[in-house]
C-alpha positions in Angstrom: -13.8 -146.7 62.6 -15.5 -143.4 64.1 -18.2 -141.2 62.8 -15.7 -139.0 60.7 -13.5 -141.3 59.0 -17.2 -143.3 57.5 -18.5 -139.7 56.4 -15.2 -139.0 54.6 -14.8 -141.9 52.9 -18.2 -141.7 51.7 -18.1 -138.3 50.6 -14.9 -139.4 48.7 -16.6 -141.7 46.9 -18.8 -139.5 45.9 -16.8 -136.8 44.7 -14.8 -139.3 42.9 -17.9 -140.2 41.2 -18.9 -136.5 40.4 -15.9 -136.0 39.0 -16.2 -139.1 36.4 -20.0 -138.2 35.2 -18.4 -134.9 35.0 -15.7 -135.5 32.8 -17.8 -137.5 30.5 -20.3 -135.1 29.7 -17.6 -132.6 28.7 -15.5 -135.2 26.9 -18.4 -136.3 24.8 -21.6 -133.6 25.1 -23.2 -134.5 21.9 -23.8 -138.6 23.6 -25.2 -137.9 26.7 -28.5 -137.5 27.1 -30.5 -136.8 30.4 -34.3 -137.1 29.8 -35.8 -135.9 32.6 -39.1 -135.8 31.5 -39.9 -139.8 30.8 -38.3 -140.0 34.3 -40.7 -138.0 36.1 -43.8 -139.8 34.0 -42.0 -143.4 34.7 -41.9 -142.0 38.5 -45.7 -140.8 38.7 -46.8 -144.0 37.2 -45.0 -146.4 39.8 -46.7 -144.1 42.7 -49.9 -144.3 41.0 -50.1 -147.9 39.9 -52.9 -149.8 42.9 -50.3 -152.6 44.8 
């Protein structure tokens, strides 16, 4: 398969999957919750934490 037929199946994919977190979040609003601020402290702490 060539260069252009990979790219647009995975950017297919990946509007299909835009599409579906999407519709939820306007379906249900009031159950989704994105907390981005744990994220970015759980994030800090795995770069900072010695290996």
């Amino acid at each position: 398969m060539n260069k252009k037929g990979k790219t647009t199946i995975w950017l297919n994919q990946f509007m299909a999957l835009v599409l579906l977190v999407s519709t939820i979040y306007i379906l249900i609003p009031e159950n989704v919750k994105i907390d981005v601020e744990k994220t970015k402290v759980k994030i800090i702490k795995m770069i900072n934490t010695p290996t």
